[in-house]
Each structure stands twice: as structure tokens, then as C-alpha cells.
C-alpha positions in Angstrom: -72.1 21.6 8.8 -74.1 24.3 10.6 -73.3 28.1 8.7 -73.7 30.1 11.8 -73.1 29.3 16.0 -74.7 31.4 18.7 -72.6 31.4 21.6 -73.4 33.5 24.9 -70.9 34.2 27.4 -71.4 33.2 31.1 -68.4 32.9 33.0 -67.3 35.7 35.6 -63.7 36.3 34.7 -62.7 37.5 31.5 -60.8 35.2 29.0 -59.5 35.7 25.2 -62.2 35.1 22.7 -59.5 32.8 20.7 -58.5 30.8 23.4 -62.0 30.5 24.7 -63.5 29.1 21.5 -60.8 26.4 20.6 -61.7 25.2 24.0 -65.2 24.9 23.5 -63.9 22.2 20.8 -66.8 22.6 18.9 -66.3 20.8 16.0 -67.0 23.1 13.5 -64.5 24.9 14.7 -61.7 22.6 14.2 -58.2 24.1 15.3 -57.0 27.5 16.4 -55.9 29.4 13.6 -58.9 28.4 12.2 -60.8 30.2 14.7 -58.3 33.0 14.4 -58.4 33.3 10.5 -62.7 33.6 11.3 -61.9 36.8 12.9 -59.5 38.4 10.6 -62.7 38.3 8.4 -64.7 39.2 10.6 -66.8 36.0 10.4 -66.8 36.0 14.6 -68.8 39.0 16.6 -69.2 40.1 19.7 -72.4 41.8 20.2 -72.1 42.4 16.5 -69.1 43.9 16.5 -65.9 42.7 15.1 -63.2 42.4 17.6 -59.6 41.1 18.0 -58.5 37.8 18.7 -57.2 39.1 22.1 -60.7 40.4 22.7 -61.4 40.2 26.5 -64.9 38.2 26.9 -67.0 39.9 30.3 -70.4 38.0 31.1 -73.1 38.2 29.0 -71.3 39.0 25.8 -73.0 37.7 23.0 -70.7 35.6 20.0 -72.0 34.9 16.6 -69.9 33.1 14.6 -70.4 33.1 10.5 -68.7 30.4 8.8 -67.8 30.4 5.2 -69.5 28.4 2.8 -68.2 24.9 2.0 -66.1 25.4 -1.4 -67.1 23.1 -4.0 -64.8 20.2 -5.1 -64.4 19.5 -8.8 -63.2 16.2 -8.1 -64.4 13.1 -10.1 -65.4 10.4 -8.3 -64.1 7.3 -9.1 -64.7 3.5 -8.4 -61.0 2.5 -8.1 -60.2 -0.2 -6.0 -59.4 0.5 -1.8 -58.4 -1.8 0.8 -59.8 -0.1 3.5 -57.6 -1.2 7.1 -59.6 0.4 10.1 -62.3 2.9 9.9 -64.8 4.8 12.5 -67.1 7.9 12.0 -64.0 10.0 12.4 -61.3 8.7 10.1 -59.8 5.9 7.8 -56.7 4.1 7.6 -55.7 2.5 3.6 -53.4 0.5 2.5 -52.6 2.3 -0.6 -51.0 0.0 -3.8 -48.0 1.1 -5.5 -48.2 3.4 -8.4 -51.4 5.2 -7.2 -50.8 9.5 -7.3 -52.7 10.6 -3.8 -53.9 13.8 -5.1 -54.8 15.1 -8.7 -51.9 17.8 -10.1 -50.6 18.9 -13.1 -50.7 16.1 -16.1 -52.6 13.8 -13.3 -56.1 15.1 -13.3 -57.9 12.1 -12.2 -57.1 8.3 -11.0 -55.9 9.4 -8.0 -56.3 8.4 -4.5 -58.6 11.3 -3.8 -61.1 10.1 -6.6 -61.6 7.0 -5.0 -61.8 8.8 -1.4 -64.5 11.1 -2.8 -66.1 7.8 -4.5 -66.5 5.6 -1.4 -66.9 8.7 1.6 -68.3 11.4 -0.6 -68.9 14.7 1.8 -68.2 12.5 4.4 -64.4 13.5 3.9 -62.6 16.9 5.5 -62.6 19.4 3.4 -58.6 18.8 3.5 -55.6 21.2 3.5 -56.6 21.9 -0.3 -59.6 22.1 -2.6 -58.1 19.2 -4.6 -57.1 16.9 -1.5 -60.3 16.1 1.0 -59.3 14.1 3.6 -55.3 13.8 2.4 -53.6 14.0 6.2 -50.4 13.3 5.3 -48.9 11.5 1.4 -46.7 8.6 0.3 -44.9 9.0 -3.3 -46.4 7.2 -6.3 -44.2 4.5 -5.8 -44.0 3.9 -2.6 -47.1 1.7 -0.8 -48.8 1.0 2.5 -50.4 3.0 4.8 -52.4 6.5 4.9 -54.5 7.6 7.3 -57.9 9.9 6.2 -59.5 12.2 8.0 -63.7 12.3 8.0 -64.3 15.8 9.1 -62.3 19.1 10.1 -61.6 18.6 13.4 -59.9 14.9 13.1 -58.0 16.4 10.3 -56.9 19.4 12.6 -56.1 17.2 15.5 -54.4 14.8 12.7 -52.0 17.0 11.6 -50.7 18.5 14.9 -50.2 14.6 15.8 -48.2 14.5 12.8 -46.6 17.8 13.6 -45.6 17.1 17.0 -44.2 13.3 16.1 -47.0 11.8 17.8 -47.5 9.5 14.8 -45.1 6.7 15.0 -44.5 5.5 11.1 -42.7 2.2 10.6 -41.6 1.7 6.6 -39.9 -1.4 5.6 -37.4 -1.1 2.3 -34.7 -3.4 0.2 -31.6 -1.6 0.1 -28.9 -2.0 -2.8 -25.8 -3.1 -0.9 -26.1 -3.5 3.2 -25.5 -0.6 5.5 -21.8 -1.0 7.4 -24.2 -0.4 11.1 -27.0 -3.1 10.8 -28.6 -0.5 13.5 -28.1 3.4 12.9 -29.9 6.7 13.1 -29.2 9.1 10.1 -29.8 12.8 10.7 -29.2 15.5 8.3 -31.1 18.4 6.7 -32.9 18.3 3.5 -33.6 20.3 1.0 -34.9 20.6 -2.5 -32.1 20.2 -5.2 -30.9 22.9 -7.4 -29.4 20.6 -10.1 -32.6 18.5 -10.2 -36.7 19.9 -9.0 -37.4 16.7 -8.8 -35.1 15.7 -6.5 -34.4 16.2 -3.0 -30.8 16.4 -0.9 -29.0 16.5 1.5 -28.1 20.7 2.4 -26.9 22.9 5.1 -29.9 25.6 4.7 -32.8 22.1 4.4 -35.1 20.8 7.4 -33.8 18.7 9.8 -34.4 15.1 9.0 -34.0 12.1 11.3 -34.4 8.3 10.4 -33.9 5.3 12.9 -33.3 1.9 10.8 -32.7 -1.5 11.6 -31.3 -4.3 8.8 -34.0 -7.2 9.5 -32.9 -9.4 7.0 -29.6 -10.0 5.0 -29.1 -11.3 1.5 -25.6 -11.2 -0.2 -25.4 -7.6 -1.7 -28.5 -7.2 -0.5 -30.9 -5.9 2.9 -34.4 -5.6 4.1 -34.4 -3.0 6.9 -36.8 -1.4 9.3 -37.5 2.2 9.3 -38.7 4.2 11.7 -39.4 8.1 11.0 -39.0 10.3 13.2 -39.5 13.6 11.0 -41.6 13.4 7.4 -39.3 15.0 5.1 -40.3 14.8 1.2 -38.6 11.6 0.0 -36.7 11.3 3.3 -36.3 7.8 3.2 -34.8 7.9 -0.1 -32.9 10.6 -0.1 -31.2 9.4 3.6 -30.2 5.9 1.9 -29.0 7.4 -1.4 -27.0 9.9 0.5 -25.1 7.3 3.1 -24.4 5.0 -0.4 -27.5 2.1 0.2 -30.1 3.6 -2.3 -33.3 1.7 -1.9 -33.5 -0.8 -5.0 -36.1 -0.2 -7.9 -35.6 3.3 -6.7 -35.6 5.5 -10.8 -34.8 8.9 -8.9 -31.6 7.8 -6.4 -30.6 4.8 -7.6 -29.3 3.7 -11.1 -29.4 0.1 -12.6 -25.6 0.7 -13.1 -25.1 1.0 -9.4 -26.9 -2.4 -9.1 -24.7 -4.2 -11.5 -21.5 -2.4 -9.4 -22.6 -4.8 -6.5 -23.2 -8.0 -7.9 -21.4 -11.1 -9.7 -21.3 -9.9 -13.8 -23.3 -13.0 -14.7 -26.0 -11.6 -12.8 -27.3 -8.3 -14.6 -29.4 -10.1 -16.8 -31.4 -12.1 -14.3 -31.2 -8.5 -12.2 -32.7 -6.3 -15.1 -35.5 -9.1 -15.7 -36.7 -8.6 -12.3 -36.4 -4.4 -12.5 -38.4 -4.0 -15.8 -41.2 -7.0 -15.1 -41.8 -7.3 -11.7 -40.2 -4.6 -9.4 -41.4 -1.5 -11.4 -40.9 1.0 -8.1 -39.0 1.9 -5.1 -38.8 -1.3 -2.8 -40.1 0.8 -0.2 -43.5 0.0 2.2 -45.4 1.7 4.6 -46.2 -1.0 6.8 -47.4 0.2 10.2 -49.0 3.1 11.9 -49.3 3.7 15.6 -51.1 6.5 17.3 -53.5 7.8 19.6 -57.0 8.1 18.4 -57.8 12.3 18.1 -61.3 12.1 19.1 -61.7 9.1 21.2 -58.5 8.6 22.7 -57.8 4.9 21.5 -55.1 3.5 20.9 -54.4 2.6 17.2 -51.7 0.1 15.5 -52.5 -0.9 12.1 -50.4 -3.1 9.8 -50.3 -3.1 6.3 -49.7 -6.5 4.2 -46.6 -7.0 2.1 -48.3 -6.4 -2.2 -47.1 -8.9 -4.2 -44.3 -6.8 -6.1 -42.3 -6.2 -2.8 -43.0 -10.0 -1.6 -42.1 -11.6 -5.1 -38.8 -9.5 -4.6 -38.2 -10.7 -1.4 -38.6 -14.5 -2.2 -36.4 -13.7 -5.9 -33.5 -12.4 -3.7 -33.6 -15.5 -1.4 -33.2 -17.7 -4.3 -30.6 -15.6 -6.2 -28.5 -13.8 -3.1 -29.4 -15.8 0.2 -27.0 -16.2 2.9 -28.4 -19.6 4.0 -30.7 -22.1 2.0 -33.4 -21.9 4.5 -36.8 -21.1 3.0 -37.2 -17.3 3.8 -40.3 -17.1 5.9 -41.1 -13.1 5.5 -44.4 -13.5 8.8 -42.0 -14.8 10.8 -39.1 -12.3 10.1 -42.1 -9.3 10.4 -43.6 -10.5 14.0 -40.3 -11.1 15.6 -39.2 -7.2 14.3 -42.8 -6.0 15.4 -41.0 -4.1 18.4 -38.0 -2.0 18.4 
């Protein structure tokens, strides 16, 4: 990335040296309050002199523009395993397997998404919201697989997150819910908002963000659903938290569901059979991100990717049809996906 930008003024009418920058989309200047955090250090001159934001530009005026150095990332790189869905020079889309933490934090300094990021793309990757989380866009919980989209340099990441800002990023999850919603179609909106009882937890609150989810039940089992979720906000645990909270908590789910509230839905004789699959093969939320659909920031294609089924959610799928099913068809999860492929 170039350090320092020479710029020279040459149009006749005057314009705001912010706004005229971020339209240059240079790509080293990524986003607007980028630009705008430059001059509040007085990283951008005009004819060597620092200068508002609201600066007038007249012909000739001369702009040299400092940027900061590149911070250092103390991130380990390491060679853990990526399915890799779409790529280009500008960004990535994963299909990220359950139980993998996207950034490091406290107690999870390394095997994280971002050490295999930084393995396979190196400096190739943003520099990311955070020192700790080059090329992280946007997250999915530990438990919770399927898609993530990373960004390759400032300005995809920039144009990225106002996508994702301004719900220009459609996001389609698929989950299995414990009990079946009363509306096999619905939207849920409600606020949310960090819990007071629990950190950990999200809820349902007056003061929270507004939160809107748009499902569809695709499949029925007795005591049992597989439904289609479309987000229309990104709230922290949103999906889970908007199940729990309307009494269909998504199954596997340790944080808003309970084992006991399982067994409460389900013929006595079959706990056992229900714990066996909980503690050996369904170790997580039931929940999937399975397809992405937006506009390419840079080159203005259009994007759909979709993520295959792991084998956890899958096995889960095809145990439910043999324990719970409706009908003693074989369950035929392509065919059930490609018909629900449109809304």
C-alpha cells in the first residue's frame, strides 16, 4: 500500500476536500470516515497546511495525503483446514465448520478462523475492523456453520460493511427447531439486547436494537421442524434468541434451549435415543448458514453462493426422519433445499 498520495486540484468550482476524496475512490482510501479520521490527524494537507474536512478546494490546491503505517498483526498463522466457496482478487466467501471461534479472544488465543485466514491469504487480507480480525466482515457463533464472506483489502471491506449495514446482504440460515412454530410462515420482530441476568446471553428488551427475522417451516417431523430463515437485521444471536423467545428454541442449542425442554415434547421412551444423538453426534446449535446473495462491491456482479449441509446437521436430519417422520418416505434433503431455493 503506497504511504503517501499527491493529489492536485483541477476543477473550477470549489468542492469539500472530504467529499471530493471519497470520490476519487482511490483505494487506499477506503471509506469516508476514513478519509475524515486522516484529517483529524492531520495526515491530509492542503498546500501543507492542515485543514478541515469542510475545507473548500479552489484550483490548483495542492493535497498530500500521509497514511499511517500498517500496524503489525501478532497473529499465528495456521494450516487449519478451509473450504474455500468463491474467491477473486477482492474477497472470499468460506464455508466455515462448526465449532471453529472466528477471531482469537480471551482463553482462545489461536485456532481460530483468522489463523487460517492469515495462513492461506497472508497480507493479502484487510487490515479488518481490528488488529486481531484481518479480513473478519461480518461473524457466525462457534457453533453455528456455513457461510462468511472475507474481505482482501480496505476498500472491499469498507464497501462490505455498508452492504451489510444497509441490508444489502441477503442471508439465508437454515435451523431444526425443538417443537414446530404455530405459523409455518411468520416474521418475528422485537428488540434485543444483552441480558442482565446472564453476559452471555442475549434477550428480548424494550431499550435493545431492533431485530427482524422472516422464517419459513420447510420440512415437518413430529415434534420437530426444519425452517428457512431469512435475516433481515444481524443482531448477536438473533436467530436464537428470536426462537427461544416465541417458545421453538433451535435444538442442540446449550445457551436457549435445555435437554429438559426436549424431553417436554417427546414420547418418555424417547429421551434416551434423544440424549444419544445430543452428546455424540449433534454437539451444537442445529443452526446453518447456507446462502449468501449480494452484489459484488468492486465489480458489480452479482453473487449467490450456497453452502453444503456438514455432516452433523445432515446426520440429524436423516435421525429425525427415522425416529419423528410424518410419512415413511425417504427424506430427500436436495430435493427439499432446491424447491425452497426462492422465497
Amino acid at each position: 500500500m503506497k504511504q503517501k498520495i499527491k493529489i492536485i486540484y483541477d476543477l473550477s468550482a470549489p468542492q469539500r476536500l472530504d467529499k471530493y476524496l471519497s470520490e476519487l475512490r482511490i483505494q487506499e482510501l477506503y471509506s469516508r470516515s476514513f478519509i475524515e479520521r486522516l484529517i483529524d490527524e492531520d495526515r491530509i494537507l492542503v498546500n501543507l497546511i492542515p485543514v478541515k474536512k469542510s475545507y473548500l478546494l479552489q484550483e490548483g490546491d495542492e493535497i498530500d495525503v500521509n497514511l499511517p503505517e500498517p500496524q503489525p498483526q501478532d497473529i499465528i498463522p495456521q494450516n487449519i483446514p478451509l473450504e474455500v466457496l468463491y474467491e477473486d482478487d477482492d474477497l472470499a466467501v468460506i464455508n466455515k465448520e462448526p465449532g471453529l471461534i472466528v477471531h482469537p479472544g480471551f482463553g482462545n488465543p489461536d485456532m481460530t478462523l483468522v489463523n487460517a485466514l492469515v495462513f492461506r491469504w497472508g497480507e493479502q487480507l484487510s487490515t479488518g475492523r481490528a488488529a486481531d480480525r484481518p479480513g473478519i466482515v461480518h461473524r457466525l457463533d462457534r457453533g453455528t456453520s456455513g457461510l462468511m464472506v472475507i474481505a482482501k483489502n480496505d476498500l472491499t471491506q469498507s464497501r462490505l460493511s455498508d452492504m451489510f449495514a444497509r441490508r444489502e446482504v441477503r442471508k439465508t440460515y437454515l435451523a431444526i427447531t425443538s417443537g414446530i412454530p404455530q405459523a409455518g410462515e411468520d416474521t418475528i420482530t422485537n428488540n434485543i439486547a444483552r441480558s442482565m441476568s446472564n453476559p452471555r446471553k442475549m434477550c428480548v428488551a424494550n431499550e435493545g436494537r431492533q431485530a427482524i427475522t422472516h422464517y419459513k417451516i420447510i420440512h415437518y417431523f413430529d415434534f420437530f421442524s426444519l425452517a428457512k430463515i431469512d435475516l433481515e437485521t444481524g443482531r448477536m444471536h438473533q436467530i436464537r434468541v428470536h426462537f427461544a423467545h416465541i417458545g421453538y428454541p433451535i435444538l442442540g442449542d446449550l445457551l436457549y434451549n435445555t435437554r429438559n425442554h426436549v424431553y417436554s415434547l417427546i414420547p418418555p421412551n424417547m429421551k434416551r435415543r434423544v440424549t444419544e444423538l445430543l452428546l455424540n453426534h449433534l454437539r451444537r446449535q442445529a443452526l446453518h448458514a447456507w446462502r449468501l446473495e449480494f452484489t459484488h462491491p468492486i465489480s458489480g456482479k452479482k453473487i449467490d453462493v450456497q453452502a453444503p449441509l456438514p455432516e452433523d446437521f445432515i446426520y440429524t436430519l436423516n435421525w429425525l426422519q427415522e425416529n419423528f417422520a410424518l410419512d415413511k418416505t425417504s427424506l430427500d434433503i436436495e430435493a427439499i433445499l432446491k424447491y425452497n431455493l426462492t422465497w
